[in-house]
C-alpha positions as CSV (number, residue, x, y, z in Angstrom):
1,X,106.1,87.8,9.9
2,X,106.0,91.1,11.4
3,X,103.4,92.2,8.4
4,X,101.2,89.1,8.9
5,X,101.2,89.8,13.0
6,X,99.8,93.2,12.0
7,X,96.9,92.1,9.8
8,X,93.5,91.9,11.9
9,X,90.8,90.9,10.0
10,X,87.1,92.2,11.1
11,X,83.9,90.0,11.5
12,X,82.5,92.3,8.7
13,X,85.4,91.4,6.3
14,X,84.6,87.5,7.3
15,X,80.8,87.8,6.8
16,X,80.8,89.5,3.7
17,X,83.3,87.0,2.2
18,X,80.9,84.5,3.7
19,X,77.3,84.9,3.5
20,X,77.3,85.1,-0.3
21,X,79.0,81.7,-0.6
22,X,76.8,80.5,2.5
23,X,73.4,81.5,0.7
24,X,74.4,80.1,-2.7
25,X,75.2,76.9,-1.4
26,X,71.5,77.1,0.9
27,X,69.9,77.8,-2.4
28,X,71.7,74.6,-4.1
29,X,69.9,72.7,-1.6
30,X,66.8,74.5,-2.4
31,X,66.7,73.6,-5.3
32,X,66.2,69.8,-4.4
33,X,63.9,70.9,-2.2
34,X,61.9,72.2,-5.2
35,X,62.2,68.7,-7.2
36,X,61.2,66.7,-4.4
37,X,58.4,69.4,-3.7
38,X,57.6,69.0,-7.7
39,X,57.5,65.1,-7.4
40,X,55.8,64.6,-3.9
41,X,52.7,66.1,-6.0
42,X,52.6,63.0,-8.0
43,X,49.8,60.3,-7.5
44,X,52.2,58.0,-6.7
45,X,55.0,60.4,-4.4
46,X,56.9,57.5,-2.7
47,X,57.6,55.6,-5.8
48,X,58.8,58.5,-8.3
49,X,60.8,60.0,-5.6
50,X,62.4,56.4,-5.1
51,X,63.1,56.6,-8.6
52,X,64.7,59.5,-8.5
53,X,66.2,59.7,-5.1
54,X,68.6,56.1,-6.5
55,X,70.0,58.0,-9.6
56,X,70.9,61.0,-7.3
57,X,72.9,58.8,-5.5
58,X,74.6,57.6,-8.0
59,X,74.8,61.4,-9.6
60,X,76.6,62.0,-6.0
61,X,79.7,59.8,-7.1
62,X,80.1,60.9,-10.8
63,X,79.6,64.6,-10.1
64,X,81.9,64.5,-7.1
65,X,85.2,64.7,-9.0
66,X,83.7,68.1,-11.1
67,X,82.8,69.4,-7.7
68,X,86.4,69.4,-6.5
69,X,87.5,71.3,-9.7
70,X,86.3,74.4,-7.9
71,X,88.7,73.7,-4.6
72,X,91.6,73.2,-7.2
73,X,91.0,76.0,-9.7
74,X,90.5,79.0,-6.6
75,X,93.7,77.4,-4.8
76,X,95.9,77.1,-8.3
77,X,95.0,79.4,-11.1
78,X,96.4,83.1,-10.8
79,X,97.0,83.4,-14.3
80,X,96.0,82.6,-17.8
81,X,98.5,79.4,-18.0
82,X,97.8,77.9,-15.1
83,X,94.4,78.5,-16.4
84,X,95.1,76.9,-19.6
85,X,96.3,73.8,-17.5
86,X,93.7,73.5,-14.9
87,X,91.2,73.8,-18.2
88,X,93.4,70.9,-19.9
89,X,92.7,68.8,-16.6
90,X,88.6,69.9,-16.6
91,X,88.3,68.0,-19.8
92,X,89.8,65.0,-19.1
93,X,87.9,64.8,-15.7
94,X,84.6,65.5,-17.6
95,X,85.8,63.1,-20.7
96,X,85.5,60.7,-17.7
97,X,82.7,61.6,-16.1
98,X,80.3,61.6,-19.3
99,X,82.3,58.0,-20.3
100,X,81.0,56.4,-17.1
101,X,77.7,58.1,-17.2
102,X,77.0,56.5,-20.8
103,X,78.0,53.1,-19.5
104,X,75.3,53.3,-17.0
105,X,72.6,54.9,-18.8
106,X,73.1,52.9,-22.4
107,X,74.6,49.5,-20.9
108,X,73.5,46.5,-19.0
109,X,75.7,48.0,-16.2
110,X,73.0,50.4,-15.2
111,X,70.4,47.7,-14.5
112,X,73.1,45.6,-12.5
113,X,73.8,48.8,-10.2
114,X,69.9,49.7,-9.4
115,X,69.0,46.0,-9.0
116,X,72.0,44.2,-7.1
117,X,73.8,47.1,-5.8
118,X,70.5,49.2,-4.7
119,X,68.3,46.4,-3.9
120,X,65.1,48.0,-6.6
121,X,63.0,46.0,-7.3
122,X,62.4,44.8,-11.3
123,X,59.5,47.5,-12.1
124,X,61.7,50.3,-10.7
125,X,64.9,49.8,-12.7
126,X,63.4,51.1,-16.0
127,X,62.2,54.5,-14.4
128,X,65.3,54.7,-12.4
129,X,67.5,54.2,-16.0
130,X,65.3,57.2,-17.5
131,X,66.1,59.3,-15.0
132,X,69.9,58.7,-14.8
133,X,70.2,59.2,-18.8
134,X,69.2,63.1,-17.8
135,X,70.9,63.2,-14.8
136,X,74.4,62.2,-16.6
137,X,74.7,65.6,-18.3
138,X,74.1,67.1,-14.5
139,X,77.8,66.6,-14.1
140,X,79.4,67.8,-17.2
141,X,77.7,71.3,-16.5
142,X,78.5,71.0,-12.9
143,X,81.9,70.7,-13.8
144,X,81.8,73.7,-15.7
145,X,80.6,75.9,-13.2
146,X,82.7,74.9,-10.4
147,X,85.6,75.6,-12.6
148,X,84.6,79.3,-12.7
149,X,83.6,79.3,-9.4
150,X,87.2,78.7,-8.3
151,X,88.2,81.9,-10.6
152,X,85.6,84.2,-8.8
153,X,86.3,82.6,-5.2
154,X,89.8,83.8,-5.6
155,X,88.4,87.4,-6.9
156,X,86.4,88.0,-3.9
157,X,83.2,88.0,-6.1
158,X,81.4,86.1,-4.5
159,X,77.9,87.5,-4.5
160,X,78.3,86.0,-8.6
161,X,77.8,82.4,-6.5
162,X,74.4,83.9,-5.2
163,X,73.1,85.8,-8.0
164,X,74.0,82.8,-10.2
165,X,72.0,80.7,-7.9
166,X,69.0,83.0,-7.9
167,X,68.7,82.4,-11.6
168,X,69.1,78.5,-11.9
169,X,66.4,79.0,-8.8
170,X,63.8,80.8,-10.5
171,X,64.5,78.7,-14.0
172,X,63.9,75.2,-11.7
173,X,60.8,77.1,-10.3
174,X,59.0,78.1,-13.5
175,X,59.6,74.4,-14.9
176,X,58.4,73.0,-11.5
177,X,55.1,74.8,-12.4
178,X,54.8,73.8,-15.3
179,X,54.9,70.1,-14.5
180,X,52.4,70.5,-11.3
181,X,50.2,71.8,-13.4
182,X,50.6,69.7,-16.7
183,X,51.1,66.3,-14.3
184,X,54.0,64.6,-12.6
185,X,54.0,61.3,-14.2
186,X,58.1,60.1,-13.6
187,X,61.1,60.6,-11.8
188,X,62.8,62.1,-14.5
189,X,60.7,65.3,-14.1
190,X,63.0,66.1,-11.8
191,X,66.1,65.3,-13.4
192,X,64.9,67.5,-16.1
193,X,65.0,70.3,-13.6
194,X,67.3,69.8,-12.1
195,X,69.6,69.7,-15.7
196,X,67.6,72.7,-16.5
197,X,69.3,74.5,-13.7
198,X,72.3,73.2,-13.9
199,X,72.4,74.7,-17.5
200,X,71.2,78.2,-16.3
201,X,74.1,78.3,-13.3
202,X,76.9,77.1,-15.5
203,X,76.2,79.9,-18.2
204,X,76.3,82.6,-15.4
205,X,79.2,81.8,-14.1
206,X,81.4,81.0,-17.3
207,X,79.9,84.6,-18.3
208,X,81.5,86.4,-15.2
209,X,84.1,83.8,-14.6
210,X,85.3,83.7,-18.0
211,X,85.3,88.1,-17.7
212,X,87.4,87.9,-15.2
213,X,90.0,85.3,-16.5
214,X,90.2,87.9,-20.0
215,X,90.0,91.1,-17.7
216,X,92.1,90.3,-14.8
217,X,94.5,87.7,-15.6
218,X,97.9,88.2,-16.4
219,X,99.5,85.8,-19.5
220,X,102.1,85.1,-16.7
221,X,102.6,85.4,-13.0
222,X,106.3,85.7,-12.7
223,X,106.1,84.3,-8.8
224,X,103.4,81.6,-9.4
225,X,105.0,78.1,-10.1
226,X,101.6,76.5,-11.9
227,X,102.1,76.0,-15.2
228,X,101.8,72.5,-16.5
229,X,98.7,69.7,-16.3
230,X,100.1,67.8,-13.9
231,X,101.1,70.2,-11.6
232,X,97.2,70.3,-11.2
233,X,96.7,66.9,-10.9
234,X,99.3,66.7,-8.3
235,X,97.1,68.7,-6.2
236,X,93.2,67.3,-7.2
237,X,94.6,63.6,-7.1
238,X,94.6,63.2,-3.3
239,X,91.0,65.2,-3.1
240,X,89.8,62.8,-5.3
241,X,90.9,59.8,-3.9
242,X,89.1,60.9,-0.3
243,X,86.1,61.9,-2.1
244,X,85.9,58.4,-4.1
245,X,86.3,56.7,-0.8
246,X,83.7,59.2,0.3
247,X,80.9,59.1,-2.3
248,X,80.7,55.4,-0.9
249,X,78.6,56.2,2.1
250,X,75.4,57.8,0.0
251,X,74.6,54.6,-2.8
252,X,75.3,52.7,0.7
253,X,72.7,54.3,3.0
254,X,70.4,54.0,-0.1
255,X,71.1,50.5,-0.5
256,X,70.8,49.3,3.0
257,X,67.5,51.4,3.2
258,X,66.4,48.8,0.4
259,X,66.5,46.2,3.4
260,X,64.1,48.3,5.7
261,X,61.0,47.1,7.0
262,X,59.2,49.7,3.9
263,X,61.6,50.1,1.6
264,X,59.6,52.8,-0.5
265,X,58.5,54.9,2.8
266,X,62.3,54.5,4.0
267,X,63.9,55.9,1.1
268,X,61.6,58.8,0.5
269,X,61.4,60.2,3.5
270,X,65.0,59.7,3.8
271,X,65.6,62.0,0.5
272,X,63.1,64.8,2.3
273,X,64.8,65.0,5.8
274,X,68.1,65.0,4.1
275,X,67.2,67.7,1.2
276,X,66.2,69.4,4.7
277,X,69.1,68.6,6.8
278,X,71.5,69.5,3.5
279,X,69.8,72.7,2.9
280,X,70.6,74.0,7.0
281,X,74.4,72.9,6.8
282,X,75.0,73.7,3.4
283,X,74.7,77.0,4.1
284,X,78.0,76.1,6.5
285,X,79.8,74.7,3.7
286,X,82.7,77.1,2.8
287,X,84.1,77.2,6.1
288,X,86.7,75.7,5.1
289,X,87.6,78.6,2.9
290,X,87.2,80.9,5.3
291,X,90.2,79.1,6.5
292,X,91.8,78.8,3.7
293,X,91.6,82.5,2.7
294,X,91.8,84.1,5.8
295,X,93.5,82.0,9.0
296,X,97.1,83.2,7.7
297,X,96.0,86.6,8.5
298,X,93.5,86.3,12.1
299,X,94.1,83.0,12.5
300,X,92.1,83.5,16.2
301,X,89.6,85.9,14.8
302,X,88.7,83.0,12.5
303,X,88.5,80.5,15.1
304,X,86.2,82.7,16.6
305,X,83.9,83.0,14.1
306,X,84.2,79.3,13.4
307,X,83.0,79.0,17.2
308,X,80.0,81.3,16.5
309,X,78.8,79.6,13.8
310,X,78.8,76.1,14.8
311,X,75.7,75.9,16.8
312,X,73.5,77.4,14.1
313,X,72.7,74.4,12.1
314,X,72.0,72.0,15.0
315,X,69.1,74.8,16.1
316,X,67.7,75.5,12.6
317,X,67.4,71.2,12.5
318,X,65.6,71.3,16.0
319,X,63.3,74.2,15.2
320,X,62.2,72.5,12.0
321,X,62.0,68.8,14.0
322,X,60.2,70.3,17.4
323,X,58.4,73.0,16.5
324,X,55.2,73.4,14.1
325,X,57.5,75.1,11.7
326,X,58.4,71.6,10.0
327,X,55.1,70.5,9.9
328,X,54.2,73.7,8.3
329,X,56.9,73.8,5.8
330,X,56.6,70.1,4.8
331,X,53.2,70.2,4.4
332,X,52.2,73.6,2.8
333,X,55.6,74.4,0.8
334,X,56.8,70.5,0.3
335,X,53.5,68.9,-0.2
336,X,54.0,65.8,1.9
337,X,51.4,63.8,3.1
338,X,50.8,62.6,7.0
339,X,52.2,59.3,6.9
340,X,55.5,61.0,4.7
341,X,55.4,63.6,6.8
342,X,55.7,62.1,10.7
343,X,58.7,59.4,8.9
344,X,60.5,62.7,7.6
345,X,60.3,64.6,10.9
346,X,61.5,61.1,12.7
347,X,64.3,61.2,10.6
348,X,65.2,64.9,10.7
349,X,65.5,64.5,14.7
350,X,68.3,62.2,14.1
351,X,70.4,64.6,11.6
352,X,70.6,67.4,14.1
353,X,73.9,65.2,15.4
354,X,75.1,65.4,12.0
355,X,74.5,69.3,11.6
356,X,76.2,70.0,14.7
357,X,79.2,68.1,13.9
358,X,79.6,69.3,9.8
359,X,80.7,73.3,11.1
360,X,84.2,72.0,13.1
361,X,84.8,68.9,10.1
362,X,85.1,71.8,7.9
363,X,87.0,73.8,9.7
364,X,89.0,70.8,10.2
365,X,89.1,70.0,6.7
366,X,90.2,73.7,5.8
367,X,93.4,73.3,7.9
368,X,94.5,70.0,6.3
369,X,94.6,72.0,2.6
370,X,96.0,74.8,4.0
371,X,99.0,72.6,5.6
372,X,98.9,71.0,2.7
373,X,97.6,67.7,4.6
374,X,95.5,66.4,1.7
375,X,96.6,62.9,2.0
376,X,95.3,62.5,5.7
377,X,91.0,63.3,3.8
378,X,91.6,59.6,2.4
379,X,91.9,58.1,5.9
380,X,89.6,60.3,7.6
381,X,86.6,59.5,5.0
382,X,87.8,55.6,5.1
383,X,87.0,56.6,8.9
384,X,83.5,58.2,7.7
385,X,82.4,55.1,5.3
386,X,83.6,52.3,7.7
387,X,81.2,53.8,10.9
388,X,78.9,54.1,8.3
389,X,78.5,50.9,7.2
390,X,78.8,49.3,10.3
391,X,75.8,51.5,11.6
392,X,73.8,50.3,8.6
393,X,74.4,46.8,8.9
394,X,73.8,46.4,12.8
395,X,70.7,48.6,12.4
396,X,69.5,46.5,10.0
397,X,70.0,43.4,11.3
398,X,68.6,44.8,15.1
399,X,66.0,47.4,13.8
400,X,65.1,47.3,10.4
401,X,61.8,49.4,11.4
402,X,64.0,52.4,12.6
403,X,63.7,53.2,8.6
404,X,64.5,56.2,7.2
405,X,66.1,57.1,11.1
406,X,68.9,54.1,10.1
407,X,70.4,56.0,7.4
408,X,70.4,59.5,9.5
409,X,72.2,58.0,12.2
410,X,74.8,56.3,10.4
411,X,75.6,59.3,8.4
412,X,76.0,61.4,11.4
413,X,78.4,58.7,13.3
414,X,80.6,58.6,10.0
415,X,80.7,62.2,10.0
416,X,82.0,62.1,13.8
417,X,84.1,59.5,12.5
418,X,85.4,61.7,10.0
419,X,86.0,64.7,12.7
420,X,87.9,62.1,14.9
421,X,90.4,61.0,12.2
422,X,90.9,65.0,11.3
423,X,91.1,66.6,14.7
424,X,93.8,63.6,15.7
425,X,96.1,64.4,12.9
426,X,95.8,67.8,13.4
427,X,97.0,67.5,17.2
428,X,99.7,64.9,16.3
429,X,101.0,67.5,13.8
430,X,100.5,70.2,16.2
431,X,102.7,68.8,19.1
432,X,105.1,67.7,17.0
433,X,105.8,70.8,15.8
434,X,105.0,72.3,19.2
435,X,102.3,74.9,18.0
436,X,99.2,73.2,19.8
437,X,97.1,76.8,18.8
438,X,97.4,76.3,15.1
439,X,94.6,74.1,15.2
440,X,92.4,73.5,18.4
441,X,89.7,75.8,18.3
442,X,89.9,76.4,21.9
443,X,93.0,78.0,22.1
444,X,93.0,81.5,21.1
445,X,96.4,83.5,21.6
446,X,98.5,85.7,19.5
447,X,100.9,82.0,18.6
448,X,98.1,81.1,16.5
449,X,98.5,83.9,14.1
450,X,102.4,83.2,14.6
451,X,102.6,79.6,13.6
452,X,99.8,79.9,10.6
453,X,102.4,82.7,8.8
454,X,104.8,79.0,8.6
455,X,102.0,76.9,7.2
């Protein structure tokens, strides 16, 4: 304990550790930004980005469980067997993955899903269809990448994250020209871009992630108990149970804003305030391994910087919503038109709730993996889906003309949702124990850096 008291970690340490991960994240989000740039050019904008903006949503549940392969490699993995395992377990996620994604693209399931589940109308299910049969392979790359990503998390390489990024970015870019200029006739424009860069991100980081795996890693850790396939699954099993419950709330805001008062208008200015909202809080996004990497050391100098950063997104959203900035940007970089344009900026107001909450869920969130909480995510995002829905439904049945502003406020109230469930257990935990400063951000003293040495 003594040597843990003695560590101090330095704001420098934290933002160097931090901004790489923060930026390549941003630039994720950019890169839908691009695509809905790309098909907002089209004659018909609100229709293709419909199309497009449904087989997102349902991209956002199958590529879920490859996203959390990169919290359960960088947490796991220290050698080449327990590299060996988690690999073993990244196939038969992705075997999954590509299993569903054929059933929807090549079945009659996919048509059920868009039309009953998603409320599209008849001429919109065979675009939508096209689209997803690109959008599938999305995942299986995605998986691939985040796989690596956990190996050069765990490195402290994390500038690979941005640099990879900055590639895919400039790929997606050079295609997104290419169809402006040759014509944006379909949705699945941008699921070809979006596959493209998928494709270009996944090859950078298997080149340095794979490096590092035949450079760095040791056959065998003699102190690191990893070392069979289920040992990984024991660990990924409850993250993907939360995030099933959890990639529930998306297809749902989707769905109910098929029941709007104008359902095309709804749904695509929806997709632009969110790629906008997304792209200020993603940047926010690894705050949780800030915590994970970092609070056993400076548990309050963490805390601190946790407290710094929180407010930034909420003011990014309210420069963009209340100042000509979003105008600007939506018009002269995004290409949307007026009536787009004042829906997307309605709808942007209401996300600054849910931009000012994400910073402390994630800090939240950080502390549950680090106690090894796991199992409490699955109640907390049952918390998340049920507000949601309930928002949706009342709104709809009260105010169907809110619109796009009906899906932005119910996300941000299941987020706060989420928070409540998550800062609850934590205190519960916390008193019981009798180490209230492990977790509430607003108690900094030298027992925080104390009781984190026992987590």
């Amino acid at each position: 304990m003594t040597n843990i008291e003695q560590v101090r970690i330095t704001y420098r340490q934290l933002l160097s550790f931090f901004i790489p991960l923060g930026i390549s994240a941003a630039l994720v989000t950019i890169s839908h930004v691009i695509i809905n740039s790309t098909l907002a050019r089209s004659a018909h904008p609100e229709f293709i980005i419909a199309s497009y903006a449904l087989p997102m949503s349902i991209l956002g549940i199958t590529e879920r469980p490859a996203v959390l392969l990169r919290q359960t490699c960088s947490a796991l993995v220290r050698d080449r067997v327990s590299f060996r395992a988690m690999s073993l377990v990244s196939m038969y996620v992705l075997g999954a993955i590509f299993v569903l994604g054929g059933l929807i693209s090549y079945t009659p399931l996919g048509s059920w899903v868009f039309t009953h589940l998603f409320g599209a109308s008849p001429e919109m299910v065979a675009p939508m269809v096209q689209v997803y049969r690109v959008l599938m392979f999305v995942s299986i790359f995605s998986g691939i990448r985040c796989v690596y990503h956990g190996i050069i998390i765990f490195n402290m390489r994390t500038k690979w994250l941005t640099i990879g990024m900055l590639i895919r970015l400039i790929g997606m870019y050079a295609l997104s020209v290419y169809f402006i200029r040759t014509g944006v006739t379909s949705g699945a424009v941008g699921a070809i871009i979006f596959l493209s860069g998928m494709i270009i991100e996944a090859a950078v980081s298997l080149w340095e992630g794979g490096g590092l795996v035949r450079k760095t890693m040791p056959e065998k850790k003699p102190d690191h108990p990893i070392e069979r396939p289920g040992q990984i699954f024991s660990f990924y099993k409850p993250l993907l149970y939360s995030s099933v419950i959890a990639v529930i709330a998306g297809p749902s805001i989707n769905a109910f804003l098929g029941k709007t008062a104008d359902i095309s208008l709804s749904i695509a200015s929806f997709a632009i305030a969110a790629s906008l909202a997304q792209l200020v809080q993603s940047f926010f996004s690894y705050i949780h391994q800030i915590v994970l990497n970092f609070y056993r050391k400076d548990a309050q100098r963490v805390v601190r910087f946790t407290m710094m950063m929180s407010l930034v997104p909420s003011l990014l959203i309210a420069v963009l919503a209340y100042t000509p900035a979003g105008p600007f940007f939506m018009q002269h970089v995004m290409g949307v038109n007026d009536r787009l344009l004042h829906a997307s900026l309605l709808t942007l107001r209401v996300f600054m709730l849910m931009n000012f909450i994400f910073p402390w869920l994630d800090f939240g969130n950080g502390l549950l993996m680090l106690r090894g909480q796991t199992k409490v995510m699955v109640w907390s995002q049952a918390g998340n889906v049920s507000v949601t829905l309930v928002t949706l439904s009342v709104c709809i049945m009260l105010a169907p003309g809110w619109n796009a502003m009906i899906g932005a406020l119910a996300q941000s109230l299941g987020m706060g949702a989420e928070l409540a469930v998550v800062l609850y257990t934590l205190r519960q935990t916390a008193n019981a124990e009798g180490r209230l400063s492990t977790f509430s951000p607003f108690r900094n003293s030298r027992k925080s850096n104390e009781s984190s040495e026992s987590l």
